[in-house]
Biotite code that builds the C-alpha atoms (Angstrom):
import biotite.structure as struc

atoms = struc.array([
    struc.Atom([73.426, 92.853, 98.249], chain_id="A", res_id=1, res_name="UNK", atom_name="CA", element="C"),
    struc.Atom([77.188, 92.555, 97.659], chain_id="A", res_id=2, res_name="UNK", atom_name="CA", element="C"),
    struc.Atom([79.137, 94.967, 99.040], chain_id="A", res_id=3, res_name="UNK", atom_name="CA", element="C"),
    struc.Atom([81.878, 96.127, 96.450], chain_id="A", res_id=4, res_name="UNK", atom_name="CA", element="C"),
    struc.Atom([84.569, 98.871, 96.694], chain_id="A", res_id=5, res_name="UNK", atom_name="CA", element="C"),
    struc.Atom([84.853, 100.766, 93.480], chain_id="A", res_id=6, res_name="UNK", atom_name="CA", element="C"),
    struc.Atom([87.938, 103.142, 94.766], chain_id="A", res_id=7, res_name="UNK", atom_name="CA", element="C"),
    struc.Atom([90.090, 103.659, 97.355], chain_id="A", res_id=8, res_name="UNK", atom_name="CA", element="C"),
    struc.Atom([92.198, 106.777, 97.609], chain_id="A", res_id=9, res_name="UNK", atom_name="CA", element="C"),
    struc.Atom([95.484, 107.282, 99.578], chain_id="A", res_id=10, res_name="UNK", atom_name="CA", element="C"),
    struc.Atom([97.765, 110.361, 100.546], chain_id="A", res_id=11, res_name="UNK", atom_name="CA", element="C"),
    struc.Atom([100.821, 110.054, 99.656], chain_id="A", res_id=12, res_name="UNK", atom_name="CA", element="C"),
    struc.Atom([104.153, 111.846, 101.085], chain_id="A", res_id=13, res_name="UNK", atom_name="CA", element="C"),
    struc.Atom([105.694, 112.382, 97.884], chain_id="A", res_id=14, res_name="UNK", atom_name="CA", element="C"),
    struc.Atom([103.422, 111.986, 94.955], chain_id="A", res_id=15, res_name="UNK", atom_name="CA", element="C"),
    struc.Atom([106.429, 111.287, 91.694], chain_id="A", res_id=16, res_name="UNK", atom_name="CA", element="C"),
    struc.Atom([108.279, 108.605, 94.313], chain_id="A", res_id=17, res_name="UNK", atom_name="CA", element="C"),
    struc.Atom([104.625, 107.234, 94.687], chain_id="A", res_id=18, res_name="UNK", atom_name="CA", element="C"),
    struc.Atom([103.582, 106.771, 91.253], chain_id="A", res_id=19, res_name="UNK", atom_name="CA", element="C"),
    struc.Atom([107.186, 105.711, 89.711], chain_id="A", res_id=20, res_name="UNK", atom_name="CA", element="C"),
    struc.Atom([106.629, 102.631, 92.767], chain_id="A", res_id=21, res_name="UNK", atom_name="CA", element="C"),
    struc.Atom([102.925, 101.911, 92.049], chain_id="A", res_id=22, res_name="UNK", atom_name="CA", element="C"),
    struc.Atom([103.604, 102.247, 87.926], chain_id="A", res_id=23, res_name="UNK", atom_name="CA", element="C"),
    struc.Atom([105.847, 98.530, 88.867], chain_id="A", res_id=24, res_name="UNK", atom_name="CA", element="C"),
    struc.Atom([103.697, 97.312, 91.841], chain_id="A", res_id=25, res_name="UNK", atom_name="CA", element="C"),
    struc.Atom([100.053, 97.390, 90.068], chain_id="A", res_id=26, res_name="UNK", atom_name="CA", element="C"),
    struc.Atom([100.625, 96.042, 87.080], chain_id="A", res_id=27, res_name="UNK", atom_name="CA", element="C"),
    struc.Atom([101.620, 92.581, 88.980], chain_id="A", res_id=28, res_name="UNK", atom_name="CA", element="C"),
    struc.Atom([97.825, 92.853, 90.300], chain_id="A", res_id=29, res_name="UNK", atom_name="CA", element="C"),
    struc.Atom([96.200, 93.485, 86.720], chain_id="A", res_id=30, res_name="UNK", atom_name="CA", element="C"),
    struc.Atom([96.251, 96.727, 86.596], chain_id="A", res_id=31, res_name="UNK", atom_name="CA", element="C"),
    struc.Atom([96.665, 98.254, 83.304], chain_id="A", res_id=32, res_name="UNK", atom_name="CA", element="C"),
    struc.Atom([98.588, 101.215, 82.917], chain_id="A", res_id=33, res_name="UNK", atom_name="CA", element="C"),
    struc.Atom([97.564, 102.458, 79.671], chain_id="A", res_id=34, res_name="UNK", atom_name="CA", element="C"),
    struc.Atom([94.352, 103.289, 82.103], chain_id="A", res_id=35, res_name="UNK", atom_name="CA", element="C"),
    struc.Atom([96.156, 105.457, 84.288], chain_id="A", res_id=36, res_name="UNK", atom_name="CA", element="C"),
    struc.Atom([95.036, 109.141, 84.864], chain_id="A", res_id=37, res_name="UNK", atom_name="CA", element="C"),
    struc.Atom([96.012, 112.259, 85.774], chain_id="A", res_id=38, res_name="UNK", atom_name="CA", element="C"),
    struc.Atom([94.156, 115.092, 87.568], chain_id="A", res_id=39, res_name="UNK", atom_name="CA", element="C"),
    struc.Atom([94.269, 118.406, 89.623], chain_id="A", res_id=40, res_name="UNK", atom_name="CA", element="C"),
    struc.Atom([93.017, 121.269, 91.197], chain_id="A", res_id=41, res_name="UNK", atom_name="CA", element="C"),
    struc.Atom([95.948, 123.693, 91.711], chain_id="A", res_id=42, res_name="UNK", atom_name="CA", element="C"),
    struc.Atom([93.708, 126.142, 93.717], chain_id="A", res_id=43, res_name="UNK", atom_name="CA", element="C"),
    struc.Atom([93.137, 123.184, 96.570], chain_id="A", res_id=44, res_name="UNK", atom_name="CA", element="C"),
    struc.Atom([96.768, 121.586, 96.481], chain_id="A", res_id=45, res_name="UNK", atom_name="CA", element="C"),
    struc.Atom([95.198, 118.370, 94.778], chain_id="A", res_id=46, res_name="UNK", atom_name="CA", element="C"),
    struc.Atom([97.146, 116.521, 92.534], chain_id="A", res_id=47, res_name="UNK", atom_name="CA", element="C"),
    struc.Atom([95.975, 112.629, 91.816], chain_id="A", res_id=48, res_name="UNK", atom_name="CA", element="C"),
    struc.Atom([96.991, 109.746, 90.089], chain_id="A", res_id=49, res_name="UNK", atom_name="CA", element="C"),
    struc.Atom([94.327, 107.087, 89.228], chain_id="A", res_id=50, res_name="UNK", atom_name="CA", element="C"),
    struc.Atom([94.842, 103.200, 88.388], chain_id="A", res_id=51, res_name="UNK", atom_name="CA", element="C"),
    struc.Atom([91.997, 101.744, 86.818], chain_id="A", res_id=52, res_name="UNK", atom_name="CA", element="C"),
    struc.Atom([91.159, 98.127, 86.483], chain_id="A", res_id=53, res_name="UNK", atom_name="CA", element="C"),
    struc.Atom([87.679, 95.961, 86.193], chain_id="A", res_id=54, res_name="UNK", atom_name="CA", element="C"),
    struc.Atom([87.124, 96.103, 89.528], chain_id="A", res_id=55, res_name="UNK", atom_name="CA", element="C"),
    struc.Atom([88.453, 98.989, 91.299], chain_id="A", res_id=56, res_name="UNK", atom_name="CA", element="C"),
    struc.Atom([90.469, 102.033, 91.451], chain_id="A", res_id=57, res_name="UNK", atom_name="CA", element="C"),
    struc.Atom([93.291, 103.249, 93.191], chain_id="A", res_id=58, res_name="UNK", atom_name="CA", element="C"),
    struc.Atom([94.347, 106.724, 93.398], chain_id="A", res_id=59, res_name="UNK", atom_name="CA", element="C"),
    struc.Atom([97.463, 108.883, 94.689], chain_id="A", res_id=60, res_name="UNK", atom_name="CA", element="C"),
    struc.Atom([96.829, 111.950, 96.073], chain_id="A", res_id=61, res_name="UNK", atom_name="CA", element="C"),
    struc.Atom([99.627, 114.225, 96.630], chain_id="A", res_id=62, res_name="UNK", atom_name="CA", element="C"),
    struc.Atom([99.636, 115.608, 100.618], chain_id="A", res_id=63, res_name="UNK", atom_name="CA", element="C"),
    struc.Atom([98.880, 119.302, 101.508], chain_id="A", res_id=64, res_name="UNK", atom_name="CA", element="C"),
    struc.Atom([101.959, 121.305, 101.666], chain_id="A", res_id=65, res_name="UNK", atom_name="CA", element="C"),
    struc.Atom([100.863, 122.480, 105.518], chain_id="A", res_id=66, res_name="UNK", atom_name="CA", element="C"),
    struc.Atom([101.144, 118.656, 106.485], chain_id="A", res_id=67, res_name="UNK", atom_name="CA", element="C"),
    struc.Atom([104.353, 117.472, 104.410], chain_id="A", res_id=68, res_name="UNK", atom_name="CA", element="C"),
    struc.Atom([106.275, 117.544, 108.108], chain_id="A", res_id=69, res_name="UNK", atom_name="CA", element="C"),
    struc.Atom([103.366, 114.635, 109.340], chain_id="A", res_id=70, res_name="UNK", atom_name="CA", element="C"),
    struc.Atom([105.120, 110.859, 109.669], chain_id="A", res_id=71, res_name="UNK", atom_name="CA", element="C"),
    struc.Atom([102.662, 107.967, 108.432], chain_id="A", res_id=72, res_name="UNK", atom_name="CA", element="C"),
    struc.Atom([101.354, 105.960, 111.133], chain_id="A", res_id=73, res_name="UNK", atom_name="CA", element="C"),
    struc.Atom([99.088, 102.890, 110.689], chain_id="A", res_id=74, res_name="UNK", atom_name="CA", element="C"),
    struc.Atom([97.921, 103.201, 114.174], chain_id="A", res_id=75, res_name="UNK", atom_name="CA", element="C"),
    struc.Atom([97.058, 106.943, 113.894], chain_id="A", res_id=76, res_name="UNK", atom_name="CA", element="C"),
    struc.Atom([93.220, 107.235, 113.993], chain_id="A", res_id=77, res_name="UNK", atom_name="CA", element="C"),
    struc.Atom([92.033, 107.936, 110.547], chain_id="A", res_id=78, res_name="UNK", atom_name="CA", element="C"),
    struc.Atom([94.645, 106.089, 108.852], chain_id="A", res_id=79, res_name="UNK", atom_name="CA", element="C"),
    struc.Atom([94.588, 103.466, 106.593], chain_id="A", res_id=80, res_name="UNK", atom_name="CA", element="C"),
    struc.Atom([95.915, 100.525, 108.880], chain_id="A", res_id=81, res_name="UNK", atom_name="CA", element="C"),
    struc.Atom([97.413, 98.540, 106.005], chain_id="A", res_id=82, res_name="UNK", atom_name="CA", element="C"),
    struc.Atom([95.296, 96.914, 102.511], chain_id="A", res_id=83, res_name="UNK", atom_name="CA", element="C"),
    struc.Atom([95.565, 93.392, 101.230], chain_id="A", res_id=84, res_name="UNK", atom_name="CA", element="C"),
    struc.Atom([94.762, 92.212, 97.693], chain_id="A", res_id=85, res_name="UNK", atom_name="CA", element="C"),
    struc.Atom([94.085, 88.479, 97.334], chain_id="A", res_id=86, res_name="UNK", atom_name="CA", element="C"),
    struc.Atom([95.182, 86.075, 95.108], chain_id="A", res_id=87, res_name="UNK", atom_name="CA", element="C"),
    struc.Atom([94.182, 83.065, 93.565], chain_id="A", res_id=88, res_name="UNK", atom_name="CA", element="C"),
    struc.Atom([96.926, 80.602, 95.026], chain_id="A", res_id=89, res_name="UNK", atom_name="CA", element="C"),
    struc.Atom([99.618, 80.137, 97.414], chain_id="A", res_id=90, res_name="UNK", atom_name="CA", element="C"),
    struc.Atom([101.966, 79.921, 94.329], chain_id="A", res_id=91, res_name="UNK", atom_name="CA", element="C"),
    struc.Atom([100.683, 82.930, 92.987], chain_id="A", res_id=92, res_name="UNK", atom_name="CA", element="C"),
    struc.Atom([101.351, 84.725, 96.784], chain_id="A", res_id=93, res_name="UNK", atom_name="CA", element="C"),
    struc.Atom([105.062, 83.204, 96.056], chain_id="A", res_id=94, res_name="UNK", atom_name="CA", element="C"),
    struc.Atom([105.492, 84.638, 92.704], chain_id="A", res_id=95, res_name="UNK", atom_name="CA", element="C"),
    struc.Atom([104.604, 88.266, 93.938], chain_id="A", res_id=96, res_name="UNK", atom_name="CA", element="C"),
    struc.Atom([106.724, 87.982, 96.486], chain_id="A", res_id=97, res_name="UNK", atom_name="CA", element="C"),
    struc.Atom([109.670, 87.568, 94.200], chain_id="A", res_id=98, res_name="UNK", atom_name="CA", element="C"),
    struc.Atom([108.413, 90.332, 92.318], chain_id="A", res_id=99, res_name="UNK", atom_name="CA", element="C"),
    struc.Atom([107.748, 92.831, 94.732], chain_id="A", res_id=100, res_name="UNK", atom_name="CA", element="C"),
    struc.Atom([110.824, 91.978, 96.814], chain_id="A", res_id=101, res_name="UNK", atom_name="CA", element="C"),
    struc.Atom([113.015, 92.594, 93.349], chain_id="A", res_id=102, res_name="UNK", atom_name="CA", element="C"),
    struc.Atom([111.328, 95.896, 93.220], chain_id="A", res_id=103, res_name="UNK", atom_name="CA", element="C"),
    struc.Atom([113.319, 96.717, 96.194], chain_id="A", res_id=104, res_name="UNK", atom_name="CA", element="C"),
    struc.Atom([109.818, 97.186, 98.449], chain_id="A", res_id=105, res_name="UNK", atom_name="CA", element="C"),
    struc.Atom([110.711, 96.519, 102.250], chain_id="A", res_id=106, res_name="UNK", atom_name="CA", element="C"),
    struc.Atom([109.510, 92.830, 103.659], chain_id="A", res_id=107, res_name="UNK", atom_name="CA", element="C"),
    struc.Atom([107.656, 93.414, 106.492], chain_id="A", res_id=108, res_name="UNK", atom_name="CA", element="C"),
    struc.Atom([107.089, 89.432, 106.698], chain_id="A", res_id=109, res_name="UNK", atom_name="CA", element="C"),
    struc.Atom([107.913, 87.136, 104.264], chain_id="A", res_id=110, res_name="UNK", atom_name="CA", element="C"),
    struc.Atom([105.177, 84.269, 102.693], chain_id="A", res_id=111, res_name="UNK", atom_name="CA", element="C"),
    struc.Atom([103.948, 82.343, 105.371], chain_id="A", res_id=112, res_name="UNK", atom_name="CA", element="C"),
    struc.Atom([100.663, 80.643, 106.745], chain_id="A", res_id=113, res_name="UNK", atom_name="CA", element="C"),
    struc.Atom([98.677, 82.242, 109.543], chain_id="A", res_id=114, res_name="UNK", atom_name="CA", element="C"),
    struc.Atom([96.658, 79.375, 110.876], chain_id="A", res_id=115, res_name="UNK", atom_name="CA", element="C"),
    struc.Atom([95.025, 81.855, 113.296], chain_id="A", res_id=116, res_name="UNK", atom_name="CA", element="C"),
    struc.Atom([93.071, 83.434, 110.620], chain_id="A", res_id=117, res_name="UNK", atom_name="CA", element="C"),
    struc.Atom([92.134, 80.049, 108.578], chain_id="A", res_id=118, res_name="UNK", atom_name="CA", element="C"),
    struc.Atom([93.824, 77.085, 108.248], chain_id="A", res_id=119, res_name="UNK", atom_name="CA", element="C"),
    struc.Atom([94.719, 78.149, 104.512], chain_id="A", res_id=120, res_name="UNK", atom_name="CA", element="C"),
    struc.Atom([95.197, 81.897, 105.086], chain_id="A", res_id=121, res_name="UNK", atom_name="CA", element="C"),
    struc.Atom([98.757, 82.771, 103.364], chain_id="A", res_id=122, res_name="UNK", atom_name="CA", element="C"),
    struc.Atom([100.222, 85.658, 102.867], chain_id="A", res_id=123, res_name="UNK", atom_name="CA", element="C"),
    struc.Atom([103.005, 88.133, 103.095], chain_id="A", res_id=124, res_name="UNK", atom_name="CA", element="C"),
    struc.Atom([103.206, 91.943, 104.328], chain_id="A", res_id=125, res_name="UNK", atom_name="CA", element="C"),
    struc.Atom([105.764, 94.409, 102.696], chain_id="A", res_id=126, res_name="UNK", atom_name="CA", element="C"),
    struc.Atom([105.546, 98.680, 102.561], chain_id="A", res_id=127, res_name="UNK", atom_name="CA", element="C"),
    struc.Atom([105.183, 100.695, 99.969], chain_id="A", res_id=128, res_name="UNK", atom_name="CA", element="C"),
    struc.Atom([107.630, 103.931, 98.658], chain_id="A", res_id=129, res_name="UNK", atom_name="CA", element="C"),
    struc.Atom([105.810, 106.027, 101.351], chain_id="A", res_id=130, res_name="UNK", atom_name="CA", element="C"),
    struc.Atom([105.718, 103.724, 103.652], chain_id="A", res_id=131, res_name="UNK", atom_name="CA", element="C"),
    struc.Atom([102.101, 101.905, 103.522], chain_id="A", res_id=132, res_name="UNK", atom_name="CA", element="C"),
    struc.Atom([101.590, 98.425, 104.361], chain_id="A", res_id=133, res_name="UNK", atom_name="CA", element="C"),
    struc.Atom([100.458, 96.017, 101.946], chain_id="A", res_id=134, res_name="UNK", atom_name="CA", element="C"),
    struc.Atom([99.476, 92.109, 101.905], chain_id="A", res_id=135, res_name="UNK", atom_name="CA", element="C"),
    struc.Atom([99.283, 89.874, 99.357], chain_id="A", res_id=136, res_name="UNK", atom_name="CA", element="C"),
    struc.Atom([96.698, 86.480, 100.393], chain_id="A", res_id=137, res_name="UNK", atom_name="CA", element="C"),
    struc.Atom([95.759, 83.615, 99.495], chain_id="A", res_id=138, res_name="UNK", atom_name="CA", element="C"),
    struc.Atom([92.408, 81.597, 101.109], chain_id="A", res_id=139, res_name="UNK", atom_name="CA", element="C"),
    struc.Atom([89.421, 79.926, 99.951], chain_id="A", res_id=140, res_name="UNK", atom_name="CA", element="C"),
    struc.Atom([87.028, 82.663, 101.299], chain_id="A", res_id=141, res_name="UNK", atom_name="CA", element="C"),
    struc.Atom([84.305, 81.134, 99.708], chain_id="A", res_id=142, res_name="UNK", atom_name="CA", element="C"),
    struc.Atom([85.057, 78.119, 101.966], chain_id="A", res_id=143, res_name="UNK", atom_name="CA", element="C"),
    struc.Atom([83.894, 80.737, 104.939], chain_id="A", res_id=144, res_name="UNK", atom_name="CA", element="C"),
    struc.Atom([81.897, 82.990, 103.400], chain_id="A", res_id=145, res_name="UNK", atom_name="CA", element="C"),
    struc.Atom([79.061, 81.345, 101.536], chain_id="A", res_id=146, res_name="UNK", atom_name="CA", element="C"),
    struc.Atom([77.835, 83.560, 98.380], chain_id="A", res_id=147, res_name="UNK", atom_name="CA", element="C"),
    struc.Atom([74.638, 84.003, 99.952], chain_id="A", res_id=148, res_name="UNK", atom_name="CA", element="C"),
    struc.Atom([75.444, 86.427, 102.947], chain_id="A", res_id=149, res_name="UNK", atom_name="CA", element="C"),
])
């Protein structure tokens, strides 16, 4: 069996400053925003943007009002520690980091290799609107993970 996310949703701090971020940032990845969705239940303070692509969604879900004084913390148990998408090339982990960085996205570490992963493994880190870590990669994982695991 292969193992394959189909959606991943994250709480956001402030849902419009979210989406107007993601709306620039997702497209770069494929995503198509003529796909996007919008969705709520006012009577349980739920209020979510979905990106669609092939392969997976992401969605934006606005915080509870009783938590909008909470800081995000990627070390906080239960939190989402940071997400990387990966890429096809190390000149492909180049151009997004143009792109990303001229979306005005804090660099948390710019395009580099990280020889303690793999001896290709190159990426860089940067944070979202609200403050969620990111990485864009590029490795030959098929180099260490054979397709028959």
């Amino acid at each position: 069996m292969q193992p394959i996310i189909d959606h991943i949703h994250i709480t956001v701090e402030n849902l419009e400053r979210a989406e107007k971020f993601y709306d620039s940032f997702l497209p770069l990845l494929g995503f198509d925003l003529s796909l996007k969705e919008h969705d709520c239940v006012d009577e349980h303070d739920y209020h979510i943007v979905e990106y669609h692509s092939s392969s997976i969604s992401i969605g934006l879900i606005n915080c509870r009002t009783s938590f909008k004084e909470g800081k995000i913390n990627r070390r906080k148990p239960g939190s989402l520690h940071h997400m990387a998408f990966r890429v096809n090339s190390p000149a492909k982990v180049d151009a997004l980091y143009e792109q990303i960085k001229a979306l005005g996205a804090p660099i948390v570490h710019a395009p580099q290799l990280y020889p303690e992963y793999c001896c290709d493994y190159y990426a860089f880190f940067f944070k979202d609107s609200e403050g969620i870590e990111y990485e864009i990669v590029s490795f030959a994982r098929e180099q260490y993970f054979p397709k028959d695991l």
